[in-house]
N, C-alpha and C positions, 0 to 999 in steps of 0.2 A: 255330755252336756247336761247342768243341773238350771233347772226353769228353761231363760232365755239365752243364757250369756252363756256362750263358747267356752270350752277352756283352753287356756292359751298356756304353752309350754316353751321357756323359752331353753334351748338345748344350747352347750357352753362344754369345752374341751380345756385341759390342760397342757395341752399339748398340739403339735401339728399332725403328729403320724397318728400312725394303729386306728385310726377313721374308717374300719368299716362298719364296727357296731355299733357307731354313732347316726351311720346313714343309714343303717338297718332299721335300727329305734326310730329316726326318723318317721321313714314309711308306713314304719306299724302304727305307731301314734296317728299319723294322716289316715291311714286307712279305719283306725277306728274312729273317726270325727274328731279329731283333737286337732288344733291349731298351732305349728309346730313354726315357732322362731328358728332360724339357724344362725348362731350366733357365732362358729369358730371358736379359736382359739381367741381365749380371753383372761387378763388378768383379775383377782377377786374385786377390785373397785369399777374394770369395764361391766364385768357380770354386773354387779349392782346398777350403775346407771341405765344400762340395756333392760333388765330387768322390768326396773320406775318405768322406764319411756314409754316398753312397749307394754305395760298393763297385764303383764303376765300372774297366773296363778302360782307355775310351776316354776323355779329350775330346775335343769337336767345337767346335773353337772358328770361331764367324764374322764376320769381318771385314771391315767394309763401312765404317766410318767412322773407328776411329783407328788410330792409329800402329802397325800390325803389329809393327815391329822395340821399339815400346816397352813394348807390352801385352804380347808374348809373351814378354819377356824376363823382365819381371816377374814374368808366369806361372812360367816354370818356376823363378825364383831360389826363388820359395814354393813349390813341389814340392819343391825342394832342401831349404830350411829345413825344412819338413816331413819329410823324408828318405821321401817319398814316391818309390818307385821303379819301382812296376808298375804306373801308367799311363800310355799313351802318348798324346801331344799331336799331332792331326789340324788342318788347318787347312784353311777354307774361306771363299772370298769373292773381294774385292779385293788380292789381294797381289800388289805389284808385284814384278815380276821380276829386278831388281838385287838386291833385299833376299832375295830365296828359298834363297842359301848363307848368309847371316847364319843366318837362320833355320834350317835344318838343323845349323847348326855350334851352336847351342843346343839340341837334341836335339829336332826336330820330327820325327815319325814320318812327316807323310804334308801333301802342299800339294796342294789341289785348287780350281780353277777355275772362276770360271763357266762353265758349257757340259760341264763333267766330264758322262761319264754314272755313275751313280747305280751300274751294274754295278761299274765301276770303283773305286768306294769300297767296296763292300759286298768286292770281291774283296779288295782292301787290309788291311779288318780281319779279315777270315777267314783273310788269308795271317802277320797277326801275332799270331792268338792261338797 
């Protein structure tokens, strides 16, 4: 938490399955005073409106089943169109590592791993608020 205001992480799947290290992530974020959306599976323009509404800092977007380089892109062109500009795009899951400068050179804030530990994220968003 930076001043008064909470940080608010709105977490968002690509998918239905392979949900456990999304509940995991979950917990750990609550457990270290982060304010955790569970937002399910969502396509990139639900992410955006969910996003707006609930006044998040973060998404937490998880990637286990499609196209990383296709889903993210998407995502952020509608951040753009929205001219949404102060929240940043976390990513977790499956992401292959050829694609992980594509991805940064679209404005990804943060690519984490399975096996990441949980410190490691939680430090991430505390070092960008």
């Amino acid at each position: 938490m930076k001043g008064n205001k909470k940080i608010r992480v709105l977490l968002v799947a690509d998918s239905l399955g392979h949900s456990t290290g999304y509940y995991v992530v979950a917990k750990g974020l609550r457990e270290a005073g982060i304010e955790v959306i569970m937002g399910g599976f969502q396509t990139p323009g639900q992410i955006v409106e969910s996003a707006v509404q609930e006044d998040v800092g973060f998404i937490g977007y998880r990637i286990m089943d499609g196209a990383p380089d296709v889903l993210v892109q998407r995502l952020m062109e509608l951040l753009k169109e929205r001219d949404v500009r102060d929240i940043k795009v976390i990513l977790g899951g499956i992401i292959p590592p050829p694609i992980m400068p594509e991805l940064r050179a679209m404005g990804i804030e943060g690519i984490f791993t399975p096996g990441t530990k949980i410190s490691a994220i939680v430090d991430y968003i505390n070092s960008k608020m």
